[in-house]
HTML snippet that shows the backbone in 3Dmol.js (N, CA, C, O; Angstrom):
<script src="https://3Dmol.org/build/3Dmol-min.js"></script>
<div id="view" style="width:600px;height:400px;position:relative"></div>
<script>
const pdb = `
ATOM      1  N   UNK A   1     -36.537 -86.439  75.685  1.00  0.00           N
ATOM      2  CA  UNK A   1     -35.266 -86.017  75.139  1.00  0.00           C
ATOM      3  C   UNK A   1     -34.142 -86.835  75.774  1.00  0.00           C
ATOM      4  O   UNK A   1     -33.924 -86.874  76.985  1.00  0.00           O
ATOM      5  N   UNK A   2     -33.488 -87.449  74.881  1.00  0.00           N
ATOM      6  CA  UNK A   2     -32.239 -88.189  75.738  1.00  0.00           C
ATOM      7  C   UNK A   2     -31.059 -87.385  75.738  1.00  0.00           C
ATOM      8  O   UNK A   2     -30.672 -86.596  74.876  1.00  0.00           O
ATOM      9  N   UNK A   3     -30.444 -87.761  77.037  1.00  0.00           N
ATOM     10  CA  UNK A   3     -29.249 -86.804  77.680  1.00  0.00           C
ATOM     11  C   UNK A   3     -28.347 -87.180  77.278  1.00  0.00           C
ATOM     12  O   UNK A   3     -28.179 -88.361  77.581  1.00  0.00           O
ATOM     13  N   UNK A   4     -27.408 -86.670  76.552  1.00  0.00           N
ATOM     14  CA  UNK A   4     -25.809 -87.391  76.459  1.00  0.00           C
ATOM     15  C   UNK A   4     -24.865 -87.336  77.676  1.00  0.00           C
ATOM     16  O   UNK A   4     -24.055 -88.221  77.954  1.00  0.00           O
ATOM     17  N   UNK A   5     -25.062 -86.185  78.376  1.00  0.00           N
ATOM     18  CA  UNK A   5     -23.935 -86.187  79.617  1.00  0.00           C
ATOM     19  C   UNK A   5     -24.889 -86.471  81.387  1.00  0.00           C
ATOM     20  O   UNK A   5     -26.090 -86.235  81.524  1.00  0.00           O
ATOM     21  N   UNK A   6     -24.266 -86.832  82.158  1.00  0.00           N
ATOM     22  CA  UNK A   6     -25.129 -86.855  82.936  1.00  0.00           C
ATOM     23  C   UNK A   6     -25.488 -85.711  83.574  1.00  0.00           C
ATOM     24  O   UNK A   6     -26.462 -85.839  84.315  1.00  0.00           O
ATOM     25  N   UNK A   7     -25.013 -84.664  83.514  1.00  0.00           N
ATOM     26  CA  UNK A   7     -25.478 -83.163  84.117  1.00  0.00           C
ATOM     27  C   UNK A   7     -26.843 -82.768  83.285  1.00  0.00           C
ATOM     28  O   UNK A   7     -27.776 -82.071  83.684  1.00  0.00           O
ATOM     29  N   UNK A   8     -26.689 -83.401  82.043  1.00  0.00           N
ATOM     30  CA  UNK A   8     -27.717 -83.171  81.197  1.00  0.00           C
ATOM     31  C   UNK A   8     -29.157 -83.830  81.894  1.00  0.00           C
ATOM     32  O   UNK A   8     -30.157 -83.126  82.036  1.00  0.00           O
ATOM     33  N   UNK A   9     -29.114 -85.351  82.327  1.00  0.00           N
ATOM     34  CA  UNK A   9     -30.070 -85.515  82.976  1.00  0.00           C
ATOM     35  C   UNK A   9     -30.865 -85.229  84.079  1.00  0.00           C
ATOM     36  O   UNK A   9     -32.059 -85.429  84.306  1.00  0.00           O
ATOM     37  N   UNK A  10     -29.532 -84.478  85.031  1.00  0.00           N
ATOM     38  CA  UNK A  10     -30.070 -83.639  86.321  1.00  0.00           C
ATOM     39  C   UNK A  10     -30.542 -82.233  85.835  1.00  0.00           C
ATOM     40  O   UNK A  10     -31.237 -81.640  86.661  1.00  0.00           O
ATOM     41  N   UNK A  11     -30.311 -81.594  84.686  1.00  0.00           N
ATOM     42  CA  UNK A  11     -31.505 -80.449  84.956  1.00  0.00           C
ATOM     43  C   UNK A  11     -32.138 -80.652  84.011  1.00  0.00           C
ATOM     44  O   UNK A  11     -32.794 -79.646  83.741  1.00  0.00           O
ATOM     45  N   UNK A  12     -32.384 -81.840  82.994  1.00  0.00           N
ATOM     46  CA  UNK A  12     -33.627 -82.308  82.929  1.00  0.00           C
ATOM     47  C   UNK A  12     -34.847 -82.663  84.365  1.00  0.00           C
ATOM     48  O   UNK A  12     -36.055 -82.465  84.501  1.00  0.00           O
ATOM     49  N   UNK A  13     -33.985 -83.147  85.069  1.00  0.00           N
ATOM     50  CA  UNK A  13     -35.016 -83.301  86.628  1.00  0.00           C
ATOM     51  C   UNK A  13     -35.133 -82.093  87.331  1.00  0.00           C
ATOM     52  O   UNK A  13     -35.717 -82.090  88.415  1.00  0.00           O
ATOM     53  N   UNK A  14     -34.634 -81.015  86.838  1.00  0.00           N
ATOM     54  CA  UNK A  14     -34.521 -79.375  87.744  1.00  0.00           C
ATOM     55  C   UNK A  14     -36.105 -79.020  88.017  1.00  0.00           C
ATOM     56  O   UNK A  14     -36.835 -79.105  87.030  1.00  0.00           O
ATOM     57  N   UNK A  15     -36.528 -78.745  88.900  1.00  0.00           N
ATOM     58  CA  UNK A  15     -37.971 -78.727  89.021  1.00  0.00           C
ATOM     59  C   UNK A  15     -38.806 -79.431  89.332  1.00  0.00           C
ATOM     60  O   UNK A  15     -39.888 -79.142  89.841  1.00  0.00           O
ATOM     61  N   UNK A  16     -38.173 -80.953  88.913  1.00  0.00           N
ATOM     62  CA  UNK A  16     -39.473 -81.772  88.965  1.00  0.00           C
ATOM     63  C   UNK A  16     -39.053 -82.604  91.063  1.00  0.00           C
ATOM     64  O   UNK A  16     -38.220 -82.186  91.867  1.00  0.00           O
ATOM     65  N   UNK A  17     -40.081 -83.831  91.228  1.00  0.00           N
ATOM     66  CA  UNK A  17     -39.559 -84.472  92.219  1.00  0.00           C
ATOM     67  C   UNK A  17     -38.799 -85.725  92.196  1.00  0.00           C
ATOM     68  O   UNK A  17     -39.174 -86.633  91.454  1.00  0.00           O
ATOM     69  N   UNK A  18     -37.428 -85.901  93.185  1.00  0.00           N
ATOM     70  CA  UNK A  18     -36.354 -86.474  92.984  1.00  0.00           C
ATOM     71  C   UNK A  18     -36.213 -87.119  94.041  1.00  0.00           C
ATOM     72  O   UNK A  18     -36.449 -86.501  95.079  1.00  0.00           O
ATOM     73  N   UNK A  19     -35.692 -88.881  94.164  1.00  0.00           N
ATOM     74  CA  UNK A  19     -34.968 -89.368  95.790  1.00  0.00           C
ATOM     75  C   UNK A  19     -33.922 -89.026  95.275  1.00  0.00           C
ATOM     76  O   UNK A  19     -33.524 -88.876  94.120  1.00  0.00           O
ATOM     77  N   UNK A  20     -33.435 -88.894  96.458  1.00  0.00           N
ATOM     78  CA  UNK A  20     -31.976 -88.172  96.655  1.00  0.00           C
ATOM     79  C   UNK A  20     -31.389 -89.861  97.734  1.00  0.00           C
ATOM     80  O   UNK A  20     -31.844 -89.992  98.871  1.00  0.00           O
ATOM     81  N   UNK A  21     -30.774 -90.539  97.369  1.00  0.00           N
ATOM     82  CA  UNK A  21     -29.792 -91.581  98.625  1.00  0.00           C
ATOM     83  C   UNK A  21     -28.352 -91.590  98.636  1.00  0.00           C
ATOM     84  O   UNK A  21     -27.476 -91.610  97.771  1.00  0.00           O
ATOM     85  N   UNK A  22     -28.395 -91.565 100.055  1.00  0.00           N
ATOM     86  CA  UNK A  22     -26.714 -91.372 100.704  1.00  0.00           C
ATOM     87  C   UNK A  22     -26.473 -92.499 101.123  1.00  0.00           C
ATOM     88  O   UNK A  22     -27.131 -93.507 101.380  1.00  0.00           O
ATOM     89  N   UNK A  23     -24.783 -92.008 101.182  1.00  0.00           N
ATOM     90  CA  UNK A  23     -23.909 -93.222 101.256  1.00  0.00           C
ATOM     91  C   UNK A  23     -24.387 -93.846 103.109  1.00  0.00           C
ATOM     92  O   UNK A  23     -24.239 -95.026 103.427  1.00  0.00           O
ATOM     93  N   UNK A  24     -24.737 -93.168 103.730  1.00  0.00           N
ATOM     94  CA  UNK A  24     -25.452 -93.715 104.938  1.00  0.00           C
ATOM     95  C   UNK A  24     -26.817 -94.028 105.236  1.00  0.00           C
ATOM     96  O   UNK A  24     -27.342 -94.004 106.349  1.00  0.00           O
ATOM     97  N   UNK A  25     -27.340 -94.321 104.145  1.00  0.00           N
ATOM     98  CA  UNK A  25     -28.274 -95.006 104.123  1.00  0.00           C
ATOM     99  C   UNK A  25     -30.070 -94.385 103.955  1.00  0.00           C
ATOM    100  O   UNK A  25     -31.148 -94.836 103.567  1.00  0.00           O
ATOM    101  N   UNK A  26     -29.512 -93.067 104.536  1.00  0.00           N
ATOM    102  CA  UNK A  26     -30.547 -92.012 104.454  1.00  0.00           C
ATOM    103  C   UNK A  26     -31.335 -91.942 102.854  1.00  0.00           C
ATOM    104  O   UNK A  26     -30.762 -92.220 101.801  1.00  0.00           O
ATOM    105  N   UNK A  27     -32.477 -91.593 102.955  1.00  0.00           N
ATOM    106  CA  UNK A  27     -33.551 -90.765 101.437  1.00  0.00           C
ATOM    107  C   UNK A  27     -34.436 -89.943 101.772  1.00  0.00           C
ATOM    108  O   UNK A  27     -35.521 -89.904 102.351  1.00  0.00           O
ATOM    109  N   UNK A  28     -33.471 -89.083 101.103  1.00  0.00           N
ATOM    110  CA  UNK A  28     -34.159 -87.571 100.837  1.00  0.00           C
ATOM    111  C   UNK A  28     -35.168 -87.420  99.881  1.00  0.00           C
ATOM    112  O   UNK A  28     -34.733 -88.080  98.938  1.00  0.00           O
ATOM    113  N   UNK A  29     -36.224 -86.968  99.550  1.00  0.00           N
ATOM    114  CA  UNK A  29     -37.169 -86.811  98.681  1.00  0.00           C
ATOM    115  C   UNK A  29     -37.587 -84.967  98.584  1.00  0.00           C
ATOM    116  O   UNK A  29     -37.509 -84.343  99.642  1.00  0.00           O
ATOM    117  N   UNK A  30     -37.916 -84.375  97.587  1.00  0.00           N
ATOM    118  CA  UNK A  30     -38.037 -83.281  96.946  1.00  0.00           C
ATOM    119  C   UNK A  30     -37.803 -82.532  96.177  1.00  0.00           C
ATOM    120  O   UNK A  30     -37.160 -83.052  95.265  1.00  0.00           O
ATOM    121  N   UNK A  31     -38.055 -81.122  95.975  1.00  0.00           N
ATOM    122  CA  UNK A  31     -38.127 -81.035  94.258  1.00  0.00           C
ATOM    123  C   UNK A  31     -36.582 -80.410  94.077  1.00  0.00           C
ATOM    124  O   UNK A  31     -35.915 -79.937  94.996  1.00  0.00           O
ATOM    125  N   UNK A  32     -36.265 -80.494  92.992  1.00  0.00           N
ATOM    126  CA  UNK A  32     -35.067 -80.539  92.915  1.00  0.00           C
ATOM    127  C   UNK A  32     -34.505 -78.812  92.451  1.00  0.00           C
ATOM    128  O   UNK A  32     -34.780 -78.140  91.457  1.00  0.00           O
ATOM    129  N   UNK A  33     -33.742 -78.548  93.494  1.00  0.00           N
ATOM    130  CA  UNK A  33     -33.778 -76.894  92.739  1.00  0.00           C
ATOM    131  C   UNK A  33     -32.623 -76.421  92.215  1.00  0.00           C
ATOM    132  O   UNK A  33     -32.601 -75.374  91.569  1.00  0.00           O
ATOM    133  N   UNK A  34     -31.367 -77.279  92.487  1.00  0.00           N
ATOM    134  CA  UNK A  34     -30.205 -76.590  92.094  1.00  0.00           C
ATOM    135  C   UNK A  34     -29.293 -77.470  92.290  1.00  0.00           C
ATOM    136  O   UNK A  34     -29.655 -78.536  92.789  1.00  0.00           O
ATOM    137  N   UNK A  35     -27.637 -77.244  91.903  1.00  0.00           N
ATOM    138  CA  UNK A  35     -27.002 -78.476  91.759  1.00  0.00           C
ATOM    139  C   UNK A  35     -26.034 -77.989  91.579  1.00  0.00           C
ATOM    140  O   UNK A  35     -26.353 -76.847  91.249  1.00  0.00           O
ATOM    141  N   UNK A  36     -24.692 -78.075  91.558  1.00  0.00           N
ATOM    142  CA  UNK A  36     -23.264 -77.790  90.889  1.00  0.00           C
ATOM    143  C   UNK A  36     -22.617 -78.796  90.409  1.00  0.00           C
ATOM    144  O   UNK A  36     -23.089 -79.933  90.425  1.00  0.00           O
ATOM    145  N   UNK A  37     -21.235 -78.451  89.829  1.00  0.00           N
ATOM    146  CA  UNK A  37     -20.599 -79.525  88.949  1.00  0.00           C
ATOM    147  C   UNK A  37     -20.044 -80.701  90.060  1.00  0.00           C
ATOM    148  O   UNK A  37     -19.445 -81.691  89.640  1.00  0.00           O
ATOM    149  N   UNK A  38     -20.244 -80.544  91.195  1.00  0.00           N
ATOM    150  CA  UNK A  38     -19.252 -81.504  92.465  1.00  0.00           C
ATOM    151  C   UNK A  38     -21.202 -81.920  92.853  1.00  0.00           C
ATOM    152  O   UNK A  38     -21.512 -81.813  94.040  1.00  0.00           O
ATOM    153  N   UNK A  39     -22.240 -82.314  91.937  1.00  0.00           N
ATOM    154  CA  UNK A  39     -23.248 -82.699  92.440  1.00  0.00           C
ATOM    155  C   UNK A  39     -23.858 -82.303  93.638  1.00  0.00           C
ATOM    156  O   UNK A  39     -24.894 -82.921  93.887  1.00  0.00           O
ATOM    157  N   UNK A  40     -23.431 -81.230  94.668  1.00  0.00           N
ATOM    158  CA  UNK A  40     -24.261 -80.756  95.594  1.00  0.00           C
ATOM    159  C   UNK A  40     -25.368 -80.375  95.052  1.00  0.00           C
ATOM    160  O   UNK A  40     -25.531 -79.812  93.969  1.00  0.00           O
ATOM    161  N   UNK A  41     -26.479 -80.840  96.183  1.00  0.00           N
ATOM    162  CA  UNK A  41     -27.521 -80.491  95.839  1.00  0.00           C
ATOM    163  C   UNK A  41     -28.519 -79.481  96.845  1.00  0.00           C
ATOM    164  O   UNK A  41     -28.266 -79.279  98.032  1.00  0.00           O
ATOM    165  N   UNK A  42     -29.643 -78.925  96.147  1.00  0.00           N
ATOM    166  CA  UNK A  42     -30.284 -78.213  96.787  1.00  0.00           C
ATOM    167  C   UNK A  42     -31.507 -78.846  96.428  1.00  0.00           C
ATOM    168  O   UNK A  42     -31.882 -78.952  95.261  1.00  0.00           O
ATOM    169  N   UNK A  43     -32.357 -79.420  97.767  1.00  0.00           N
ATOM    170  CA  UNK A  43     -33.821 -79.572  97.464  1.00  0.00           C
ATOM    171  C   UNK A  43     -34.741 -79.061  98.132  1.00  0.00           C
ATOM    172  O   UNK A  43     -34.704 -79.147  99.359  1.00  0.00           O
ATOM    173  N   UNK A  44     -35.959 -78.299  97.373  1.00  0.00           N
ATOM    174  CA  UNK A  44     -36.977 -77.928  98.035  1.00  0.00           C
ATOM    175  C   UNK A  44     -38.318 -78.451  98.547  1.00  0.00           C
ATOM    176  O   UNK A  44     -38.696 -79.336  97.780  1.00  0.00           O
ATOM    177  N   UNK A  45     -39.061 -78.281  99.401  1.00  0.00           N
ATOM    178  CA  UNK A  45     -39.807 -79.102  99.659  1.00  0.00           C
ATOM    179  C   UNK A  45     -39.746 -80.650 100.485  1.00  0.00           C
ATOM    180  O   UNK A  45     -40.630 -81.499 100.371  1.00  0.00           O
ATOM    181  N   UNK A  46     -38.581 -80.794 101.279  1.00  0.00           N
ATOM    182  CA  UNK A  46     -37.312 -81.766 101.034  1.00  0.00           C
ATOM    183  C   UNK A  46     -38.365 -82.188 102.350  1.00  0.00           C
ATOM    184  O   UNK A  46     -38.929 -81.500 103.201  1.00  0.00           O
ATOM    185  N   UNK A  47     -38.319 -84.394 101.934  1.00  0.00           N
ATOM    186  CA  UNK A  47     -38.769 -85.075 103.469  1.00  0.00           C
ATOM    187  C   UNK A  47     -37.400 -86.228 103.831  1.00  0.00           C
ATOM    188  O   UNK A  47     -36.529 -86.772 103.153  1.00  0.00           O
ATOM    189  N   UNK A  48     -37.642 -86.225 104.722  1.00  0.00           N
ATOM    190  CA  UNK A  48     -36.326 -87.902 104.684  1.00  0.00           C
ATOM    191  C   UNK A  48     -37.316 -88.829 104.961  1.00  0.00           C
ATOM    192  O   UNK A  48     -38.186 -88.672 105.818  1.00  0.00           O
ATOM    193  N   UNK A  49     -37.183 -89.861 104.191  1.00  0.00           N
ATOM    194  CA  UNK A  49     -37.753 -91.193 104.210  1.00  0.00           C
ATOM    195  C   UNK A  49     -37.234 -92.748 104.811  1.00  0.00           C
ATOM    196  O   UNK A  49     -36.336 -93.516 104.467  1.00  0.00           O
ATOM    197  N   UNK A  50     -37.594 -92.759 105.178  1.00  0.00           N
ATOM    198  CA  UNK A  50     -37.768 -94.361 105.877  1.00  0.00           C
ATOM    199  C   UNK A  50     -38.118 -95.305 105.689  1.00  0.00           C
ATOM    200  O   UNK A  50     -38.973 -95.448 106.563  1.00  0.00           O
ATOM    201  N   UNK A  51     -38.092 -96.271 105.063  1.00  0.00           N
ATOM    202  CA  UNK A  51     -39.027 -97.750 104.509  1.00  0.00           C
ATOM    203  C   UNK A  51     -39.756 -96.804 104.022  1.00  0.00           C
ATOM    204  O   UNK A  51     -40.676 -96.411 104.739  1.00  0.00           O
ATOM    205  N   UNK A  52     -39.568 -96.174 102.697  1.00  0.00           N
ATOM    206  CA  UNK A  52     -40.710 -95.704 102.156  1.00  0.00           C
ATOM    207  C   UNK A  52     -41.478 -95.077 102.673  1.00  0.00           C
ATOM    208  O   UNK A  52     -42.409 -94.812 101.912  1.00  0.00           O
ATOM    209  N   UNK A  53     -41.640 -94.440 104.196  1.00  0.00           N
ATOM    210  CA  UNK A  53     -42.743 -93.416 104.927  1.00  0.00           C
ATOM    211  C   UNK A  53     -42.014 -92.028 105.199  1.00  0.00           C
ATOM    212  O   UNK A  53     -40.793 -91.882 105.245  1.00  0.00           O
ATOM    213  N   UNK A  54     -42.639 -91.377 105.311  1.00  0.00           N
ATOM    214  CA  UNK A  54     -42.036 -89.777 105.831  1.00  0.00           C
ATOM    215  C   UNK A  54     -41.386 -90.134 107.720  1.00  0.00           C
ATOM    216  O   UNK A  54     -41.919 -90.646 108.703  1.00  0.00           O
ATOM    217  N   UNK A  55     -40.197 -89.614 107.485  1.00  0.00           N
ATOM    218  CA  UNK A  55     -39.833 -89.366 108.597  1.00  0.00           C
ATOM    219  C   UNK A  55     -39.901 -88.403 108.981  1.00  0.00           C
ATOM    220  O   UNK A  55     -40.656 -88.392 109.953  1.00  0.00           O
ATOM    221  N   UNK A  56     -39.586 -87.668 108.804  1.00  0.00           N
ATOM    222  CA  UNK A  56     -39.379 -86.299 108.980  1.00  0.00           C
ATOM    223  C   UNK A  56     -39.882 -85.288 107.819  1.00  0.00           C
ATOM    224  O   UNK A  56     -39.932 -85.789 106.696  1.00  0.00           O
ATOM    225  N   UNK A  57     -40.330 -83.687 107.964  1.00  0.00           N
ATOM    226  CA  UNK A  57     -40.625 -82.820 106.743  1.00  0.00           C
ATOM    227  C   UNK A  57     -39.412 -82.028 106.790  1.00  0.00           C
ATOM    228  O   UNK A  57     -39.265 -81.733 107.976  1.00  0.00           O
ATOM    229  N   UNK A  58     -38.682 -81.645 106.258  1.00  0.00           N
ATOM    230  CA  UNK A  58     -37.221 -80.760 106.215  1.00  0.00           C
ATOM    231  C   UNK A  58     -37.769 -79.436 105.702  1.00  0.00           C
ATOM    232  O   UNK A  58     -38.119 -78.553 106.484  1.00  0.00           O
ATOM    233  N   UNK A  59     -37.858 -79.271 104.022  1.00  0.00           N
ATOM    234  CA  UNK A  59     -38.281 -78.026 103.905  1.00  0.00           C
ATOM    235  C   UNK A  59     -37.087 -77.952 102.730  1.00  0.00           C
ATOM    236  O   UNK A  59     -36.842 -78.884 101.964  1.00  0.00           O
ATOM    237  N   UNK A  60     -36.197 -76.301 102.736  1.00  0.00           N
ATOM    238  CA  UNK A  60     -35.497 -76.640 102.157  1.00  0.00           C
ATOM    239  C   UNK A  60     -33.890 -77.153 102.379  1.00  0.00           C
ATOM    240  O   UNK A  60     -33.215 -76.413 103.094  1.00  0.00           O
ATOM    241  N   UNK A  61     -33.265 -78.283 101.859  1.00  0.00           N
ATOM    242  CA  UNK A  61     -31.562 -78.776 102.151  1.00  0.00           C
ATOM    243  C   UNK A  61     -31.059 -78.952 101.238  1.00  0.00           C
ATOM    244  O   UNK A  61     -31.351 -79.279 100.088  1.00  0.00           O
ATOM    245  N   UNK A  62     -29.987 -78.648 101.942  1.00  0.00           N
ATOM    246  CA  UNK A  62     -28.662 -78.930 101.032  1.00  0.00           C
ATOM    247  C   UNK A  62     -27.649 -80.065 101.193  1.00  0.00           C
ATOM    248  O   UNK A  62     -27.364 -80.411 102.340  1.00  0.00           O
ATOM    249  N   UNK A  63     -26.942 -80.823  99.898  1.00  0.00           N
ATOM    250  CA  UNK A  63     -26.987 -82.070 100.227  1.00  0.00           C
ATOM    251  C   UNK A  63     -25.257 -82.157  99.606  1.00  0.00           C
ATOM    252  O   UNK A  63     -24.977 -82.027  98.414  1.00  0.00           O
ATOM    253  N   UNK A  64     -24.323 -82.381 100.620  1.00  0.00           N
ATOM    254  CA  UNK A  64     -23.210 -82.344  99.678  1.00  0.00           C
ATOM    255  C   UNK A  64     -22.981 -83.376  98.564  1.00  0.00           C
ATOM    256  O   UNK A  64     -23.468 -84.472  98.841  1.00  0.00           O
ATOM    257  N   UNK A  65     -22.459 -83.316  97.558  1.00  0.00           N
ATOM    258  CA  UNK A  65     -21.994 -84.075  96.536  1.00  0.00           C
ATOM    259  C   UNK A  65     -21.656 -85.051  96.812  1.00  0.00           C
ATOM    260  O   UNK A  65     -22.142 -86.029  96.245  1.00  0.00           O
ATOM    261  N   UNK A  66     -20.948 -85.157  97.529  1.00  0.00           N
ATOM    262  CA  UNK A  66     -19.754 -86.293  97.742  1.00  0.00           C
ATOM    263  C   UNK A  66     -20.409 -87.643  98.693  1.00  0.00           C
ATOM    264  O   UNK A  66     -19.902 -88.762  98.775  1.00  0.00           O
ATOM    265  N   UNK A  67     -21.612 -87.189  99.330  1.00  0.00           N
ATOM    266  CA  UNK A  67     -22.531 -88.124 100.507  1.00  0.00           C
ATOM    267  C   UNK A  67     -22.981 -88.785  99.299  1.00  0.00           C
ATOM    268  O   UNK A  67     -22.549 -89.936  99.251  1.00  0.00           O
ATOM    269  N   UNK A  68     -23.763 -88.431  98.216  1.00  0.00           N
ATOM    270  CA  UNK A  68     -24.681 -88.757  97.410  1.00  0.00           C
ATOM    271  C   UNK A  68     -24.124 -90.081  96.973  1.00  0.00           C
ATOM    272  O   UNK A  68     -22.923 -90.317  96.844  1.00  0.00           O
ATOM    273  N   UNK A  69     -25.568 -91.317  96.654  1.00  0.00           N
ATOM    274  CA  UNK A  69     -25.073 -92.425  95.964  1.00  0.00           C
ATOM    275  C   UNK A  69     -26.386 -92.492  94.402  1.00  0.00           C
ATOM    276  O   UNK A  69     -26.502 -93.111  93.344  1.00  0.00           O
ATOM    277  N   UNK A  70     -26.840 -91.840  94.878  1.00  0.00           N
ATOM    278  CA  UNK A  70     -28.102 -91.469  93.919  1.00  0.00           C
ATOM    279  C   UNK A  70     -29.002 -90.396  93.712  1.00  0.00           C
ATOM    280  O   UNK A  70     -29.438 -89.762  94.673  1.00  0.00           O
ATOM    281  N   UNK A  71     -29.390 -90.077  92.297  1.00  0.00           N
ATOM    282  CA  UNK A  71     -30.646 -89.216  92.242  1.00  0.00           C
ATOM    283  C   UNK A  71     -30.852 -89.691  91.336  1.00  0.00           C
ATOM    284  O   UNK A  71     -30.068 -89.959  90.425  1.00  0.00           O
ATOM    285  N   UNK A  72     -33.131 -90.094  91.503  1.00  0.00           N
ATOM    286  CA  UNK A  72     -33.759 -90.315  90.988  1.00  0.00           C
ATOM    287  C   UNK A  72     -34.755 -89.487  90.964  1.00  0.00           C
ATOM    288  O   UNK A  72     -34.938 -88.699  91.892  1.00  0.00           O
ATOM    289  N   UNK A  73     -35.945 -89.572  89.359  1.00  0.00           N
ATOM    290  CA  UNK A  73     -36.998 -89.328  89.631  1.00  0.00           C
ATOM    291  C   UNK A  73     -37.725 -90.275  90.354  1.00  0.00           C
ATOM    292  O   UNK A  73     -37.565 -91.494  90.410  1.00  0.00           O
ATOM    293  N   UNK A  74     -38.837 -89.299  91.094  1.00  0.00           N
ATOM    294  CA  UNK A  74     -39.596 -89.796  92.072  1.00  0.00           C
ATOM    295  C   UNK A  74     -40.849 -90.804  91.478  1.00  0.00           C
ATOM    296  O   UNK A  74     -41.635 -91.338  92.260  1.00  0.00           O
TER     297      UNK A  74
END
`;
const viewer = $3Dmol.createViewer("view");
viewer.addModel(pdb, "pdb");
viewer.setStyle({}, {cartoon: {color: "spectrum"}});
viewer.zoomTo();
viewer.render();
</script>
């Protein structure tokens, strides 16, 4: 289904798994559970990544809007 707005494409991704990258360089990875209109996010299952490896397991976070430079599916 194609999205016309982009909110449309984030809860098309509601549920599924998402990188999440910040403006500092950080990637977040997990499933994506919630969101508001200022793009904060909530992810569950949540790891931070490193060259592509797990750094860390988080669990669930919250991610302000305004850090964000991206969300993708995984």
């Amino acid at each position: 289904m194609e999205s016309d707005r982009p909110l449309d494409a984030l809860n098309a991704a509601r549920g599924k798994r998402v990188i999440v990258e910040l403006k500092n360089g950080k990637q977040f990875v997990g499933k994506l559970k919630a969101f508001d209109i200022h793009i904060n996010t909530v992810l569950e299952e949540a790891e931070e990544r490193e060259n592509n490896a797990v750094k860390r397991k988080i669990g669930k976070i919250f991610i302000r809007g305004d850090t964000i430079i991206f969300i993708s599916p995984e």
